[in-house]
N, C-alpha and C positions, 0 to 999 in steps of 0.2 A: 310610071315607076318612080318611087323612091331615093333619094340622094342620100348613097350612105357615104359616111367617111371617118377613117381612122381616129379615135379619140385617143388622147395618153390616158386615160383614166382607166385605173388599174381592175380588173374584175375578181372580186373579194375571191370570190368560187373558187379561183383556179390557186389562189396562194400565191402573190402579188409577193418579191423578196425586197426585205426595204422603199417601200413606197417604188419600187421602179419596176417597171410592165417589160416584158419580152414578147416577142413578136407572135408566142403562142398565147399571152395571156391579156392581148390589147383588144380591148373589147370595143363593137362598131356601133358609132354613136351618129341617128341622123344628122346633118350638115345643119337639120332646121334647129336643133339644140345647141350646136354651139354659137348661133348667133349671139350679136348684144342688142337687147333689147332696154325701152327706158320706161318709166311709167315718172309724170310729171304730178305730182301734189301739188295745184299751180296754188289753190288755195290753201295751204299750207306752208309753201316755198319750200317744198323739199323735192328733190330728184333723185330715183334710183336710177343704176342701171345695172341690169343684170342677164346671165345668161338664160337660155328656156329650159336649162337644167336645176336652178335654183340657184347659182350660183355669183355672190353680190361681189360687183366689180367696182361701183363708186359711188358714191354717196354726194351730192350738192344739194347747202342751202343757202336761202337767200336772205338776206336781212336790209333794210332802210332804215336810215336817220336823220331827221330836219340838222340843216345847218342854224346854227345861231349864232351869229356875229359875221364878220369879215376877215380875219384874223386869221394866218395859218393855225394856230396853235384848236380854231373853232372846226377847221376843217379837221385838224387829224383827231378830237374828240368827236367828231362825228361818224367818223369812219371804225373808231373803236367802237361806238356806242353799236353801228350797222352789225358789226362784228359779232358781239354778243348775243343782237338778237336776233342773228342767222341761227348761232348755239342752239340760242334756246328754243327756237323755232325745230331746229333737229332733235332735242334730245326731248322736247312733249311728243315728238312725230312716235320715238320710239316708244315713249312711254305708255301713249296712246293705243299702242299697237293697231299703228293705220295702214302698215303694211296690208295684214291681213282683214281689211275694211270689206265691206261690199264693195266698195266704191274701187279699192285697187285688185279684186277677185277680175270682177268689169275688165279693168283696163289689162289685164292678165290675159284675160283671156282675149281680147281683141288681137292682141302680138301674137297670141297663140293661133290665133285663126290668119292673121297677115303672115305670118312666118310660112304656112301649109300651103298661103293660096303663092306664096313669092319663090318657096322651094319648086312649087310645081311650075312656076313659069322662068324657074331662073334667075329671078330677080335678084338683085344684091341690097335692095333698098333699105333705109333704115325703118327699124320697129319701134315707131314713138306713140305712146296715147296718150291722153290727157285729161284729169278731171275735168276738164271746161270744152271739151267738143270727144265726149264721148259718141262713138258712135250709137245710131236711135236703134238699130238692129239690134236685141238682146241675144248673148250668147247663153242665155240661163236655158233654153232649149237641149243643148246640145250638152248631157249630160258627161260624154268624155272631156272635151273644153274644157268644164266647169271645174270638172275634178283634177286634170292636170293644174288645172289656175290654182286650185286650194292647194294641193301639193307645193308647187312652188313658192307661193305665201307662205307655205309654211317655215318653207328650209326658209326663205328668205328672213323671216322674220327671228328663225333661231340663232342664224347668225350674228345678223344682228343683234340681238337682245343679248348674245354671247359677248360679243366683243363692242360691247355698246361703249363702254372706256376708253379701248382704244382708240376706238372710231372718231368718240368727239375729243378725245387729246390730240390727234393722229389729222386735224382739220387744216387744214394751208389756205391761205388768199391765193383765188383762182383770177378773181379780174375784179374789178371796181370801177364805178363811174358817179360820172357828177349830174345830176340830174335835176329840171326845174329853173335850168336858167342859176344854178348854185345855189337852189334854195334846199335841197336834200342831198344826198346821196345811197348809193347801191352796190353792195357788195355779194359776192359769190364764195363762199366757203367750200373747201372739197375735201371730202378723202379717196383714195384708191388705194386698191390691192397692191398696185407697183411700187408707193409711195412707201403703204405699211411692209409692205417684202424689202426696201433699203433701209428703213429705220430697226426694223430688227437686225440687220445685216451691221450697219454700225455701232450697235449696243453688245453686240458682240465682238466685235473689234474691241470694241474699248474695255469691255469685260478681262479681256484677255492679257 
């Protein structure tokens, strides 16, 4: 049997007042959709993560930069330099439209297929796949799979491709390291919904 559980997400049919749901108009969404799932563009250095509703929740990229010199001054142009070319590394991802790759249809639908096999046994584990150890089992068989996986690419990729601005204005230092014996460094850029839901939150404050 199936693990349903109450979603907020309002069902359009019934006439939703003001984005807010009442108890006769909360529509039941399986447990396996509201997971967070991630799919790793290890070759790319980008990370999504998102629900198995479509729905994108954070964004990280990663960028490196050789150190040149000894000198703090060498270090924190290295760490900008990282910085930039996490951006840019994110903003050809989008432009790319790698979301909707083969390569991330694949790793879609892998989460899709772990999410089914971990609903049914319970499990709480996390939904990770990865360019670089896809699994050898092809889901291109399984014609539902497939097709939820393109769907989900899809909304995912509108989102983003919607709020691509925001997204790479909206990017924060997640963590950094010194890598090579200090001969490079590594940095992690992020966005998330929680981050972009308080920067509008204070743009309106100040608006005001």
């Amino acid at each position: 049997m199936a693990l349903m559980a109450c979603s907020s997400t309002v069902n359009q049919s019934r006439g939703g007042v003001n984005g807010v749901s009442t108890s006769s108009q909360m529509s039941i969404t399986p447990i396996k959709d509201q997971r967070l799932a991630e799919s790793e563009f290890k070759s790319k250095g980008v990370r999504i993560y998102y629900t198995l509703l479509g729905n994108v929740e954070a964004i990280e990229a990663t960028g490196y930069a050789a150190v040149v010199g000894n000198s703090a001054s060498a270090a924190r142009e290295s760490y900008r330099v990282a910085e930039l070319e996490a951006k840019k590394s994110l903003s050809d991802f989008i432009n790319q439209e790698a979301i909707t790759s083969t390569t991330s249809i694949r790793m879609i639908s892998q989460n899709l297929e772990r999410a089914e096999d971990k609903t049914a046994s319970q499990s709480n584990s996390d939904l990770i796949a990865s360019d670089s150890n896809l699994s050898t089992k092809s889901s291109q068989d399984n014609s539902a799979v497939r097709n939820d996986a393109l769907k989900i690419a899809s909304t995912l990729q509108t989102t983003i491709t919607t709020q691509n601005r925001g997204i790479l204005g909206g990017l924060y230092l997640k963590e950094s390291a010194v890598l090579d014996g200090g001969r490079s460094v590594m940095v992690v850029m992020r966005w998330d919904q929680k981050h972009n839901d308080s920067r509008k939150q204070i743009r309106n404050l100040m608006a005001q």
